[in-house]
N, CA, C, O and CB atoms as a CASP TS submission, in Angstrom:
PFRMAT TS
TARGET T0000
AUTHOR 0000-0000-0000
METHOD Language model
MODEL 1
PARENT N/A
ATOM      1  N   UNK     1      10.604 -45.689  25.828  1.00  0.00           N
ATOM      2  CA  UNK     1      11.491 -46.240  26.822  1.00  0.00           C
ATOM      3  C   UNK     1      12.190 -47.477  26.254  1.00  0.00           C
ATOM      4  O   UNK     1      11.484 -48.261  25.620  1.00  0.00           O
ATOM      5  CB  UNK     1      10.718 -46.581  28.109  1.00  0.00           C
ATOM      6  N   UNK     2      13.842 -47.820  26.446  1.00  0.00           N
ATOM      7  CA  UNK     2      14.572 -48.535  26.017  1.00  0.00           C
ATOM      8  C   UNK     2      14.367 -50.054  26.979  1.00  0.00           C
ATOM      9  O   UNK     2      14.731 -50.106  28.153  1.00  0.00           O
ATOM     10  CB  UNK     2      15.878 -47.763  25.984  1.00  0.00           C
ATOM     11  N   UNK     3      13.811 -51.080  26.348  1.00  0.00           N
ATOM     12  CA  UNK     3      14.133 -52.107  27.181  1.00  0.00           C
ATOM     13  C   UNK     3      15.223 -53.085  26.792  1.00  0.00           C
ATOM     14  O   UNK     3      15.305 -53.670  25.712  1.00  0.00           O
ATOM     15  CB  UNK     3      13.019 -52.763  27.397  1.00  0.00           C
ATOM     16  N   UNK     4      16.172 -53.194  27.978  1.00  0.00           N
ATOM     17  CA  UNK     4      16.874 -53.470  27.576  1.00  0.00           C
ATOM     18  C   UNK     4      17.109 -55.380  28.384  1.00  0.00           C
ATOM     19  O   UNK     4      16.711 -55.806  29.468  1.00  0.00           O
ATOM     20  CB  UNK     4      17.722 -52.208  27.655  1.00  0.00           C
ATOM     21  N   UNK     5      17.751 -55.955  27.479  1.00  0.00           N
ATOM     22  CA  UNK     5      18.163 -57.292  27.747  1.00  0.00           C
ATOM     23  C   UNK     5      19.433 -57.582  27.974  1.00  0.00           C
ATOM     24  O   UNK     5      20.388 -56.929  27.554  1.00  0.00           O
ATOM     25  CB  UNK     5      17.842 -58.038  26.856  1.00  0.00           C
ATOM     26  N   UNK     6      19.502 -58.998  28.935  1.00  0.00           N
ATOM     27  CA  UNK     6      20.720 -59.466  29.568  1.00  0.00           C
ATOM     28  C   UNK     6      21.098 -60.725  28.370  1.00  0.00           C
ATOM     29  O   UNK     6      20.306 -60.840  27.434  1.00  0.00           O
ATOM     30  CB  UNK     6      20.416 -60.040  31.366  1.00  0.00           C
ATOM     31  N   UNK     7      22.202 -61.565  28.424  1.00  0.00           N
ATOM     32  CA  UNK     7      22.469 -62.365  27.191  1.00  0.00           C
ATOM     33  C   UNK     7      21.353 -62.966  27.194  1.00  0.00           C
ATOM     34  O   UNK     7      20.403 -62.559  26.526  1.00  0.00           O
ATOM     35  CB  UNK     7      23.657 -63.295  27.103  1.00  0.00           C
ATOM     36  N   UNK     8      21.283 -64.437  28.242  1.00  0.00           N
ATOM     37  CA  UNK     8      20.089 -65.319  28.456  1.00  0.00           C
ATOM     38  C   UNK     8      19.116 -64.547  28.356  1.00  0.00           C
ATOM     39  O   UNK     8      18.302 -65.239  27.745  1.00  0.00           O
ATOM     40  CB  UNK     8      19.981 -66.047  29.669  1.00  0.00           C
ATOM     41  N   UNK     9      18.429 -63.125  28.632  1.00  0.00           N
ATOM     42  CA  UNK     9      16.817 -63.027  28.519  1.00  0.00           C
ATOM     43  C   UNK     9      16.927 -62.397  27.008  1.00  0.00           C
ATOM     44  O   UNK     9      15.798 -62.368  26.518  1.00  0.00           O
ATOM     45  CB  UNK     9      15.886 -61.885  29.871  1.00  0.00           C
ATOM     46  N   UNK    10      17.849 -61.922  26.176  1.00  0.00           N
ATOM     47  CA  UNK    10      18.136 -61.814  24.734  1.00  0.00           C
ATOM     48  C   UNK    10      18.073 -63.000  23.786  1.00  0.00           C
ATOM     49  O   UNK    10      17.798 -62.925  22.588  1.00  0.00           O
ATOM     50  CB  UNK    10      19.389 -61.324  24.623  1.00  0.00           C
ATOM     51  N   UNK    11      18.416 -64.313  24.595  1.00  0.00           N
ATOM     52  CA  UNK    11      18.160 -65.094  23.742  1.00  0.00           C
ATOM     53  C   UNK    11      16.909 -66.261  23.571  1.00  0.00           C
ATOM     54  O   UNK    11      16.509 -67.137  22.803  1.00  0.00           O
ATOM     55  CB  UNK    11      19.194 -65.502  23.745  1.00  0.00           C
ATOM     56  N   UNK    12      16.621 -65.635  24.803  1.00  0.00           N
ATOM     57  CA  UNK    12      15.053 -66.434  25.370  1.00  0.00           C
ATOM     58  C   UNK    12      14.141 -65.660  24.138  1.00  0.00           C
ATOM     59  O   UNK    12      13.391 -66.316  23.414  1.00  0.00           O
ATOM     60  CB  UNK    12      14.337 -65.880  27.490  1.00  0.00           C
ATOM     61  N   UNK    13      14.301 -64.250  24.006  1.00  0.00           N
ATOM     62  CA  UNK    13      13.095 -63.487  23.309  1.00  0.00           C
ATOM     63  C   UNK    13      13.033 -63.736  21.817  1.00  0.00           C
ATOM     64  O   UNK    13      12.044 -63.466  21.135  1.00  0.00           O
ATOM     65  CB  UNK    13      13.207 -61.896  23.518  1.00  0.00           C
ATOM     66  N   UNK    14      14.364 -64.367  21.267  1.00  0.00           N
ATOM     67  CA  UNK    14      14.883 -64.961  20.129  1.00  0.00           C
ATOM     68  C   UNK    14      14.606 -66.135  19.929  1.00  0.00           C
ATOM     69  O   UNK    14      14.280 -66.513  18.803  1.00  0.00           O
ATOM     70  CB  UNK    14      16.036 -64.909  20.041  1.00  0.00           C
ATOM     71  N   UNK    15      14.656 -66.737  20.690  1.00  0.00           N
ATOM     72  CA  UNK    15      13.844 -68.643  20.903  1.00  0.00           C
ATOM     73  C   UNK    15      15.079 -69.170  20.251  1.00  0.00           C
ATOM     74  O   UNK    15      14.964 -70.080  19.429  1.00  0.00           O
ATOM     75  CB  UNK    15      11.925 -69.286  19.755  1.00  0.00           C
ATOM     76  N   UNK    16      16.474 -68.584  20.603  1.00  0.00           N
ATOM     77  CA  UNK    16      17.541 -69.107  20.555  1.00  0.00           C
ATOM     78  C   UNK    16      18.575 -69.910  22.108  1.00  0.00           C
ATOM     79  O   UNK    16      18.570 -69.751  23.328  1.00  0.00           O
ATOM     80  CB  UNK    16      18.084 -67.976  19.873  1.00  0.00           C
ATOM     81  N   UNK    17      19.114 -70.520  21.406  1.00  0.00           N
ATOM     82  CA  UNK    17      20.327 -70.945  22.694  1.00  0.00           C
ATOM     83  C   UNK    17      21.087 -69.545  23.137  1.00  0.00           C
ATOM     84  O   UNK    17      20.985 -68.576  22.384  1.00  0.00           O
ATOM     85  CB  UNK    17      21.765 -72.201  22.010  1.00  0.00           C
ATOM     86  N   UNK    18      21.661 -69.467  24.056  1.00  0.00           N
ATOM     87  CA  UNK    18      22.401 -68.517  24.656  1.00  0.00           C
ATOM     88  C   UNK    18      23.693 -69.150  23.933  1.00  0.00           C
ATOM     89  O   UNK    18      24.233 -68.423  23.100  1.00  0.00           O
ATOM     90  CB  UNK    18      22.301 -68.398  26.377  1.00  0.00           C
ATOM     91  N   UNK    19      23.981 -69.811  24.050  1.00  0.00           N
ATOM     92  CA  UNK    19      25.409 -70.467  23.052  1.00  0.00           C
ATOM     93  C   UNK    19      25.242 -69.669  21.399  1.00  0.00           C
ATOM     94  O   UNK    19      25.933 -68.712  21.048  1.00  0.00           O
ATOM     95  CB  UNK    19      25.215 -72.744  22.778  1.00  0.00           C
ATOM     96  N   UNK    20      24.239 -70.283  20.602  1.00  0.00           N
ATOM     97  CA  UNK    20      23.958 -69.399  19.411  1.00  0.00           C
ATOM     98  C   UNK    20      24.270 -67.611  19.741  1.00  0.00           C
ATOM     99  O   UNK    20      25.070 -66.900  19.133  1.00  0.00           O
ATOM    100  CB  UNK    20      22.219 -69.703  19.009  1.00  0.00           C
ATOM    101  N   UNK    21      23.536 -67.284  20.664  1.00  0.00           N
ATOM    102  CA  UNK    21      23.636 -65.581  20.571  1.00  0.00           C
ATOM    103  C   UNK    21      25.282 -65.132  20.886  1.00  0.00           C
ATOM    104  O   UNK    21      25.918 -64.312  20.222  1.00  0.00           O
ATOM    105  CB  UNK    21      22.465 -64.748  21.956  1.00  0.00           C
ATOM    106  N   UNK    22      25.719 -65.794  21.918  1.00  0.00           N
ATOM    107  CA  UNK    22      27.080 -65.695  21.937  1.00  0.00           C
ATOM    108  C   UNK    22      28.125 -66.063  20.696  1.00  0.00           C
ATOM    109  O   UNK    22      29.086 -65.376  20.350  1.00  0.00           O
ATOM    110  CB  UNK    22      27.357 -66.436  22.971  1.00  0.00           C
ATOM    111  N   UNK    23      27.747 -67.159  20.191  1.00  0.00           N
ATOM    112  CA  UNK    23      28.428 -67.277  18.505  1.00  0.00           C
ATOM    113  C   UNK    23      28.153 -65.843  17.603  1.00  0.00           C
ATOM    114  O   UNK    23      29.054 -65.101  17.212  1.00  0.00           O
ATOM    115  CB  UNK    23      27.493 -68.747  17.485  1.00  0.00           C
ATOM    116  N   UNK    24      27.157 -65.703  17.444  1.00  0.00           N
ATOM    117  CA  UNK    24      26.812 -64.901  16.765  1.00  0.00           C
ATOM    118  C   UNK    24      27.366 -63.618  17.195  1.00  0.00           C
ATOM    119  O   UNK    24      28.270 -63.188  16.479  1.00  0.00           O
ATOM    120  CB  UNK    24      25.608 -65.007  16.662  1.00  0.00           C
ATOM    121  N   UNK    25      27.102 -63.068  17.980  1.00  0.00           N
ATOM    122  CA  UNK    25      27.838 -61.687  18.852  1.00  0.00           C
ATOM    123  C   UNK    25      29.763 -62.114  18.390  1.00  0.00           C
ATOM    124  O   UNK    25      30.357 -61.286  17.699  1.00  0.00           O
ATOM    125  CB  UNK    25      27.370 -61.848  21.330  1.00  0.00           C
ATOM    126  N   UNK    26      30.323 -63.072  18.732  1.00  0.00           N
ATOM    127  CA  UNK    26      31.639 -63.008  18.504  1.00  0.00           C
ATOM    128  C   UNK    26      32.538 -63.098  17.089  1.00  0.00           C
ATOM    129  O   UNK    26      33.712 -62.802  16.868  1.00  0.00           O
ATOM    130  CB  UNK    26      31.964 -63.890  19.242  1.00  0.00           C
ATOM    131  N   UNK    27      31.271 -63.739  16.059  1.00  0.00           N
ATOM    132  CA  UNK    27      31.853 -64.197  14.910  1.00  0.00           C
ATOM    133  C   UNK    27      31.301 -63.417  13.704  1.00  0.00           C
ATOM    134  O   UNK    27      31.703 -63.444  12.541  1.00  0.00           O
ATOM    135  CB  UNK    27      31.639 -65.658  14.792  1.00  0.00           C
ATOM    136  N   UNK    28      30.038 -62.543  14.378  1.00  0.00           N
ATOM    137  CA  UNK    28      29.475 -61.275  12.938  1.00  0.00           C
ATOM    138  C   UNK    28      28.185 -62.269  12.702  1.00  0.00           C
ATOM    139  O   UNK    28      28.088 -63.496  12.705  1.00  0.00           O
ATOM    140  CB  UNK    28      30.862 -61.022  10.968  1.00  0.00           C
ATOM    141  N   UNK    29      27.119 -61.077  12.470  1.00  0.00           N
ATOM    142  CA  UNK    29      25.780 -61.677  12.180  1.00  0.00           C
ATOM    143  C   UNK    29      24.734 -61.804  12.783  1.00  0.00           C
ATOM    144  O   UNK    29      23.723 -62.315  12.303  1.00  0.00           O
ATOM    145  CB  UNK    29      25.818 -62.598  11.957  1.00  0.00           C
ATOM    146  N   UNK    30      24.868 -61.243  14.192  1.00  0.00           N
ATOM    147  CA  UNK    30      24.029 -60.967  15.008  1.00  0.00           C
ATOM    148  C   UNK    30      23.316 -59.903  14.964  1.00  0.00           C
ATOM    149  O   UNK    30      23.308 -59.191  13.961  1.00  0.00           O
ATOM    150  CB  UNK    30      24.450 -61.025  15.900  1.00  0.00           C
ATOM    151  N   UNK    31      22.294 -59.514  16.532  1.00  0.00           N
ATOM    152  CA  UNK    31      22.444 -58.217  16.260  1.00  0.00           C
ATOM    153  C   UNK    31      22.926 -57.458  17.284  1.00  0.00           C
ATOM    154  O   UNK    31      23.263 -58.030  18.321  1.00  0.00           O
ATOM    155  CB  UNK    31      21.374 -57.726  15.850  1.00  0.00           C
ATOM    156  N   UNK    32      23.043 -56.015  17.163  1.00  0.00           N
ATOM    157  CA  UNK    32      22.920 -55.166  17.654  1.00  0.00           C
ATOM    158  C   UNK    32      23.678 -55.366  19.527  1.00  0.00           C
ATOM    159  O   UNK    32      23.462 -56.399  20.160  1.00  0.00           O
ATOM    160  CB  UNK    32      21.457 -54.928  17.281  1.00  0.00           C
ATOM    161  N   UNK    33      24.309 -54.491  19.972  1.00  0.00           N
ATOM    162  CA  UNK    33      24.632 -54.838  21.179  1.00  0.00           C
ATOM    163  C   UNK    33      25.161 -54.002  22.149  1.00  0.00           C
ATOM    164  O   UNK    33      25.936 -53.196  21.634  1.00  0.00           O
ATOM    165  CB  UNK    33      25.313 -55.678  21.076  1.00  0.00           C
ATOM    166  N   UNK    34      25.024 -53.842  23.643  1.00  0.00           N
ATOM    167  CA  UNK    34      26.165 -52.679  23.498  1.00  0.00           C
ATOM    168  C   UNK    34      27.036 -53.339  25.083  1.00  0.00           C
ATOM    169  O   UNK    34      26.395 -53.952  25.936  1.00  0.00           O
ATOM    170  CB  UNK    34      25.325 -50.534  23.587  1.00  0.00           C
ATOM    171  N   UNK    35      28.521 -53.066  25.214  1.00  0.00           N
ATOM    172  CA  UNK    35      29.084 -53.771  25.792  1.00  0.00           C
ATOM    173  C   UNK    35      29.314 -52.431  27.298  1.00  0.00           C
ATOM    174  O   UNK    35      30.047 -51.469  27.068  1.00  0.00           O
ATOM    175  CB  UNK    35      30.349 -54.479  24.772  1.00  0.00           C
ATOM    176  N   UNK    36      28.946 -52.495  28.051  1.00  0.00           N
ATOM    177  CA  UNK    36      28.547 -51.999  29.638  1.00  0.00           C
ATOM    178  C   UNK    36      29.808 -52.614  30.368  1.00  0.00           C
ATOM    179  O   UNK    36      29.588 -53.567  31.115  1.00  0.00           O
ATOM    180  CB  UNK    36      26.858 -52.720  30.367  1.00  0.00           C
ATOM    181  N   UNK    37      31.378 -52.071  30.196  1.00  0.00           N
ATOM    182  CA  UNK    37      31.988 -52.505  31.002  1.00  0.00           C
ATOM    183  C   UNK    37      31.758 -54.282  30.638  1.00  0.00           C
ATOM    184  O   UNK    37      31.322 -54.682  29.558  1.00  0.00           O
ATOM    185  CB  UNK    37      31.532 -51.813  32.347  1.00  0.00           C
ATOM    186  N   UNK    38      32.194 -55.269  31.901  1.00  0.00           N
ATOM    187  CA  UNK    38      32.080 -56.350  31.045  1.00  0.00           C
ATOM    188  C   UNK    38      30.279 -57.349  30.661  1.00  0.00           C
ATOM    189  O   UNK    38      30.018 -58.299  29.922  1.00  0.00           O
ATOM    190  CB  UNK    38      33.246 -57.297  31.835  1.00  0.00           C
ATOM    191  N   UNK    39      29.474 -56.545  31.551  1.00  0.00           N
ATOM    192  CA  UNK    39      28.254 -57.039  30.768  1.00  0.00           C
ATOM    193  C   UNK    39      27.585 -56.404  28.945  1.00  0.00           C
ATOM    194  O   UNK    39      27.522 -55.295  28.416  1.00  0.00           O
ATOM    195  CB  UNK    39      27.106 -56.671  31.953  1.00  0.00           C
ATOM    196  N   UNK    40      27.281 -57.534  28.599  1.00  0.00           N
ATOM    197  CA  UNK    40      26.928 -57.370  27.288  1.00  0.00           C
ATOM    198  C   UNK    40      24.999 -56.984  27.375  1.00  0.00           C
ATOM    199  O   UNK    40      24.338 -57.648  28.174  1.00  0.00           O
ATOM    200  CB  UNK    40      27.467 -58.976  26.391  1.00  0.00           C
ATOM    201  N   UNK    41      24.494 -56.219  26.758  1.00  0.00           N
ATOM    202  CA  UNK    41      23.189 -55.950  27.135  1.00  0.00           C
ATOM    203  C   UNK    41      22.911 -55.356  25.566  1.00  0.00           C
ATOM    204  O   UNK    41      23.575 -54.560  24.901  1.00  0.00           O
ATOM    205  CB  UNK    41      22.974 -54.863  28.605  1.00  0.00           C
ATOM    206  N   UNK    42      21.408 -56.216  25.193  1.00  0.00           N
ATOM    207  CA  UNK    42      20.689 -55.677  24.095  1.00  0.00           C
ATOM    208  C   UNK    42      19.228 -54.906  24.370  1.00  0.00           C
ATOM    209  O   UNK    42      18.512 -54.981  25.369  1.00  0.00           O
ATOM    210  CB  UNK    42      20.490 -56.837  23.187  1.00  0.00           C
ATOM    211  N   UNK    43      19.020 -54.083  23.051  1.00  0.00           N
ATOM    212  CA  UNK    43      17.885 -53.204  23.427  1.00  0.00           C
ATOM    213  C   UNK    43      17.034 -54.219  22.588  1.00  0.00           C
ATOM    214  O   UNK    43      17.534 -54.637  21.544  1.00  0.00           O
ATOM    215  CB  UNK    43      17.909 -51.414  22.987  1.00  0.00           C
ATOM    216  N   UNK    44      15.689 -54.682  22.990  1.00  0.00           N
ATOM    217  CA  UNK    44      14.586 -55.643  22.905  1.00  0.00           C
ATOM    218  C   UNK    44      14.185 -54.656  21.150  1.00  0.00           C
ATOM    219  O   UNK    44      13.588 -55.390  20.362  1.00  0.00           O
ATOM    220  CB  UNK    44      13.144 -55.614  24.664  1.00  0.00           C
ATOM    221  N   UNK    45      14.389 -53.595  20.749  1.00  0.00           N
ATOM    222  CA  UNK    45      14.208 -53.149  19.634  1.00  0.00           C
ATOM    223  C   UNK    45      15.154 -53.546  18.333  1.00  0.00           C
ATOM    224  O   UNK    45      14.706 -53.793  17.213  1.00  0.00           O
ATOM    225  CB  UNK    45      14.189 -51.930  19.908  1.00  0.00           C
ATOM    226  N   UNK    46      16.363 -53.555  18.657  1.00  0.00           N
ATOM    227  CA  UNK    46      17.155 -53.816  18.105  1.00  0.00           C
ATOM    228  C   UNK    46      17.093 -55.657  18.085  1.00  0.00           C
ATOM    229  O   UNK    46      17.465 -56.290  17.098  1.00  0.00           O
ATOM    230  CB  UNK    46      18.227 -52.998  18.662  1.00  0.00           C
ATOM    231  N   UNK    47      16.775 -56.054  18.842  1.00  0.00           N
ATOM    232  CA  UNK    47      16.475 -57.739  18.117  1.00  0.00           C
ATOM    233  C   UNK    47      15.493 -57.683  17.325  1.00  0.00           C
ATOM    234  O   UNK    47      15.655 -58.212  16.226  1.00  0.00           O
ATOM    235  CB  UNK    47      16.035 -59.002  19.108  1.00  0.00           C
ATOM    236  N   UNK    48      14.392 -57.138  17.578  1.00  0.00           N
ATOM    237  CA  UNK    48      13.236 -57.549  17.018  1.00  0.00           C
ATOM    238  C   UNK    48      13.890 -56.945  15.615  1.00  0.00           C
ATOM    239  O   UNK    48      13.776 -57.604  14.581  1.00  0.00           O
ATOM    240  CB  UNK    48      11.692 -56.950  17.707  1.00  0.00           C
ATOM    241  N   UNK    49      14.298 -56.187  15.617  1.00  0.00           N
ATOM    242  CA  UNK    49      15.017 -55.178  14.172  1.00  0.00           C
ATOM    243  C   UNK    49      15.955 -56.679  13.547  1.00  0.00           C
ATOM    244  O   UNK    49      16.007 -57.220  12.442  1.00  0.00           O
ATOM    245  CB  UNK    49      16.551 -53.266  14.869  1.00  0.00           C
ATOM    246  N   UNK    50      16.393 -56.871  14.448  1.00  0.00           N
ATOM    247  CA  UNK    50      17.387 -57.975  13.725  1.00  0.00           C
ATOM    248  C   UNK    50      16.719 -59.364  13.119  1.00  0.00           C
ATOM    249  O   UNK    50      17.173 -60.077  12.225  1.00  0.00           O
ATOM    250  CB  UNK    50      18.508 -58.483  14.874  1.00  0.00           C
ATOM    251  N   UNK    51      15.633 -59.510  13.798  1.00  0.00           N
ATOM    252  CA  UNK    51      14.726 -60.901  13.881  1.00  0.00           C
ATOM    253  C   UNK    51      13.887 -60.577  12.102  1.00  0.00           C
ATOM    254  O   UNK    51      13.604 -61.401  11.233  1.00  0.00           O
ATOM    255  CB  UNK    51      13.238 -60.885  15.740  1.00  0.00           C
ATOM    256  N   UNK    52      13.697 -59.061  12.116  1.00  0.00           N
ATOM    257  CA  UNK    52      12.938 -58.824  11.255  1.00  0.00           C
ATOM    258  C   UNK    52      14.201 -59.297   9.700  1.00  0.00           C
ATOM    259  O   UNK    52      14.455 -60.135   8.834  1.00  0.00           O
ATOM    260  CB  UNK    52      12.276 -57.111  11.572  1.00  0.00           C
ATOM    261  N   UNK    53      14.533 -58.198  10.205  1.00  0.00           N
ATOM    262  CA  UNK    53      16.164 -58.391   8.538  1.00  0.00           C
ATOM    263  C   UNK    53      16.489 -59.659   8.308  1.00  0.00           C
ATOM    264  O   UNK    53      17.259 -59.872   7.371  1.00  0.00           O
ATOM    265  CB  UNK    53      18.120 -57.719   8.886  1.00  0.00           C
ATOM    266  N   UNK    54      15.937 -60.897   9.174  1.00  0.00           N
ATOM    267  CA  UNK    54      16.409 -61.953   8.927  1.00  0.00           C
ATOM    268  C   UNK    54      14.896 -62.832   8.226  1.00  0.00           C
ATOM    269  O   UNK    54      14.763 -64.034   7.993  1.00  0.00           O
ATOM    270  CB  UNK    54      17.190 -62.488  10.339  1.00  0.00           C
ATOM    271  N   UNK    55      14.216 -62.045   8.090  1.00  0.00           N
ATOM    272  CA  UNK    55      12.508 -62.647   7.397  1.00  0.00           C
ATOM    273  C   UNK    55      12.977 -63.074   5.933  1.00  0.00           C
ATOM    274  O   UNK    55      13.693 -62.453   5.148  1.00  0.00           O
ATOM    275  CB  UNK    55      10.943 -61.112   7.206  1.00  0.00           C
ATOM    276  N   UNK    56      12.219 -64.608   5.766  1.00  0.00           N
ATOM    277  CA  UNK    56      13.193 -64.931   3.954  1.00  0.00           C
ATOM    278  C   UNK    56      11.493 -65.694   3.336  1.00  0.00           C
ATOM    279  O   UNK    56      10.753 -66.444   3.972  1.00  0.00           O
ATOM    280  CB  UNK    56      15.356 -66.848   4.013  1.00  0.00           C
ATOM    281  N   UNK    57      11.315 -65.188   2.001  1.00  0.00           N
ATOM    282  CA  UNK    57      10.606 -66.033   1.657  1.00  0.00           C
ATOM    283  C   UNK    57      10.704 -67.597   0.700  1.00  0.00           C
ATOM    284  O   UNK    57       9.851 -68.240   0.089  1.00  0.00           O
ATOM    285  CB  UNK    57       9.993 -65.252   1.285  1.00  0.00           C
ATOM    286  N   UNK    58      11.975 -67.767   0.903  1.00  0.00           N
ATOM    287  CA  UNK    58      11.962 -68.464   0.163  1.00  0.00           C
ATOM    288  C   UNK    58      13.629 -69.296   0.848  1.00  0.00           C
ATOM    289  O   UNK    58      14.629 -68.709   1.262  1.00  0.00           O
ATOM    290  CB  UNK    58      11.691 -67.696  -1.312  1.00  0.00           C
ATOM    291  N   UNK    59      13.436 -70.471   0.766  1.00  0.00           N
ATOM    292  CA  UNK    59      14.751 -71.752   0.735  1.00  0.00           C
ATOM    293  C   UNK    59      15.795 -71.253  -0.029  1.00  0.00           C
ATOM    294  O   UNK    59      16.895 -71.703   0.290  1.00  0.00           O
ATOM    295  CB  UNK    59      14.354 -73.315  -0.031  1.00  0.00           C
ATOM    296  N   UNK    60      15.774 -70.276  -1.149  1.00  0.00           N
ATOM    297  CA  UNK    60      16.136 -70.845  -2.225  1.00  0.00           C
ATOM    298  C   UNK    60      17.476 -69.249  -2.442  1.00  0.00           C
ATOM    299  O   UNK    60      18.201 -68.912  -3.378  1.00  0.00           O
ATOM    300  CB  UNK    60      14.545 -71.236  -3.499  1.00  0.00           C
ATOM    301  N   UNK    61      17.201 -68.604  -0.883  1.00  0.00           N
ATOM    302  CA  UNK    61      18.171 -67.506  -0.381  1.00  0.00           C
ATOM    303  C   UNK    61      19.396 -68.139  -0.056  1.00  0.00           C
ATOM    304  O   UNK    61      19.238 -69.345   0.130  1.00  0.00           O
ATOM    305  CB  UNK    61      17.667 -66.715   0.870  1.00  0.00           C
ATOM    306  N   UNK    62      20.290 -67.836   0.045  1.00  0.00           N
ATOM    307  CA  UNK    62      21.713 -68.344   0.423  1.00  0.00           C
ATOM    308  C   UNK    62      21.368 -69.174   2.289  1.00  0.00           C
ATOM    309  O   UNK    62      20.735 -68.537   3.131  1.00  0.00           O
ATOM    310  CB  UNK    62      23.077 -66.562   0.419  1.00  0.00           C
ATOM    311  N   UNK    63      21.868 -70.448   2.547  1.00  0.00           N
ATOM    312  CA  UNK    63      21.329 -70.915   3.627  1.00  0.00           C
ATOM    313  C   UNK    63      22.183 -70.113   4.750  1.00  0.00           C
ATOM    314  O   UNK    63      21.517 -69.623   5.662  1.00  0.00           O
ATOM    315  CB  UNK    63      21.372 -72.504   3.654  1.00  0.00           C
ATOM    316  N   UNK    64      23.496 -69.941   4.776  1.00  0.00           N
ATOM    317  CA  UNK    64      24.221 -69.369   5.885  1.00  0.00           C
ATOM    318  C   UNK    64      24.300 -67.952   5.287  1.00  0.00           C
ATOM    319  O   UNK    64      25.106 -67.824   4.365  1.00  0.00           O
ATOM    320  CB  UNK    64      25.706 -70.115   6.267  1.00  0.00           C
ATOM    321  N   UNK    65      23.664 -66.974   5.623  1.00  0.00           N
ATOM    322  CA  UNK    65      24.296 -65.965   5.091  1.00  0.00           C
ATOM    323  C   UNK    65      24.479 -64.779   6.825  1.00  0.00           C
ATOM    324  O   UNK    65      23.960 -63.681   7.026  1.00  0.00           O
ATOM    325  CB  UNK    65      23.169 -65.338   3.522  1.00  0.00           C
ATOM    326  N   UNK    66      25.316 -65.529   7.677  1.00  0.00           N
ATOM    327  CA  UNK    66      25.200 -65.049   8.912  1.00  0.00           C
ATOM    328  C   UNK    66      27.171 -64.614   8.696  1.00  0.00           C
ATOM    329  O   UNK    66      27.904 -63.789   9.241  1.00  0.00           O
ATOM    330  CB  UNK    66      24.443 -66.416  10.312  1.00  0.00           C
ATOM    331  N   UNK    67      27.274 -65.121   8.185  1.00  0.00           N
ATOM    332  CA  UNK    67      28.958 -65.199   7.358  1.00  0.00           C
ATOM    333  C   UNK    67      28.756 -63.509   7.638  1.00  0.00           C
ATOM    334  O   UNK    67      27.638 -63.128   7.984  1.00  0.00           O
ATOM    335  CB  UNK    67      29.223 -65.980   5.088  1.00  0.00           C
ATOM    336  N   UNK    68      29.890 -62.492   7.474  1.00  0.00           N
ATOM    337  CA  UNK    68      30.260 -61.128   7.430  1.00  0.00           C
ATOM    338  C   UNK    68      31.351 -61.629   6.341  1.00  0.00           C
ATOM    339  O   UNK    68      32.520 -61.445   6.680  1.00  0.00           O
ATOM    340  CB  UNK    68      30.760 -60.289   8.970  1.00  0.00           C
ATOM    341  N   UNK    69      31.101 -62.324   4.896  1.00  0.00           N
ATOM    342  CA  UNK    69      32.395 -62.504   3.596  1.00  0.00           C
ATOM    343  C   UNK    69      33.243 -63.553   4.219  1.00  0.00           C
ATOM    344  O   UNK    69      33.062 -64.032   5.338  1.00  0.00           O
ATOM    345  CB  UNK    69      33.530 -60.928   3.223  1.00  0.00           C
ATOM    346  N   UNK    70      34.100 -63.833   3.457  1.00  0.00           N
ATOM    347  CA  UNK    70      35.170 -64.903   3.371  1.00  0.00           C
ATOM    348  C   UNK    70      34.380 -65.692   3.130  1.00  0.00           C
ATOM    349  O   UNK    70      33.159 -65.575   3.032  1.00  0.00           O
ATOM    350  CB  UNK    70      36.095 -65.274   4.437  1.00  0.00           C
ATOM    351  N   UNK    71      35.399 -67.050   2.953  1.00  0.00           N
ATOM    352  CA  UNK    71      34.866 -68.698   2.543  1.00  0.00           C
ATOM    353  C   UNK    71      35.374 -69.342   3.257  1.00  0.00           C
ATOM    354  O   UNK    71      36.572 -69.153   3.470  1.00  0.00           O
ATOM    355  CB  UNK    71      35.128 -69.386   1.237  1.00  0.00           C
ATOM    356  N   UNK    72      34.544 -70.550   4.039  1.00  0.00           N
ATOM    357  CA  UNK    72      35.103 -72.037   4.314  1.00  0.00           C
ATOM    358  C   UNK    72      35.674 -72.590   3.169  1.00  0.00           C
ATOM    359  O   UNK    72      35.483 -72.508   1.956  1.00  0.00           O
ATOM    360  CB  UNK    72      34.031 -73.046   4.774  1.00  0.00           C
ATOM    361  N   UNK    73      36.670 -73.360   4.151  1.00  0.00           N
ATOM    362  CA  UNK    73      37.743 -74.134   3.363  1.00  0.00           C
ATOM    363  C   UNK    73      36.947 -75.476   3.383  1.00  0.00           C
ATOM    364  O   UNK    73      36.022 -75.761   4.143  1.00  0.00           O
ATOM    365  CB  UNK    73      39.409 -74.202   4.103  1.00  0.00           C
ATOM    366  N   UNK    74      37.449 -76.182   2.471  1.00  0.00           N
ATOM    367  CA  UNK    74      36.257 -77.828   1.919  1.00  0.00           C
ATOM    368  C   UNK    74      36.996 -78.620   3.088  1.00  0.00           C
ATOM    369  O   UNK    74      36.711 -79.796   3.312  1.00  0.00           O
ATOM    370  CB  UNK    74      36.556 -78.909  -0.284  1.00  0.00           C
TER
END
C-alpha cells in the first residue's frame, strides 16, 4: 500500500523545512513527486528512496551537488 504525503507532512518525515522541499521540488534535486491537479503529494517510499541516494561517506563529495548542471556565477 502507497502512503502517500502532503508538502508539510513530506517535509516533516525529511526533518526538513517545508521552504527547503519546495526549493528543491522547483529548482531540481529533490525527490520524487506527483502533481494531483494543484496539490503536490509524495509517496513516503520515494523519499525514503531519495533520503537514501543522498547517504555520503565522506565531506570530501562535492558539497552542493543538489544542482541538476550549470554553474553559479562568482
Amino acid at each position: 500500500m502507497m502512503h502517500n504525503l502532503r508538502v508539510a507532512e513530506a517535509a516533516e518525515h525529511l526533518r526538513l523545512s517545508k521552504s527547503t522541499l519546495d526549493k528543491l521540488r522547483c529548482h531540481g534535486g529533490g525527490p520524487r513527486y506527483f502533481k494531483l491537479g494543484r496539490a503536490i503529494v509524495y509517496a513516503r517510499d520515494d523519499l525514503d528512496a531519495w533520503m537514501t541516494s543522498r547517504r555520503r561517506e565522506s565531506t570530501a563529495v562535492a558539497a552542493n551537488d543538489n544542482k541538476q548542471g550549470g554553474t553559479r556565477a562568482a
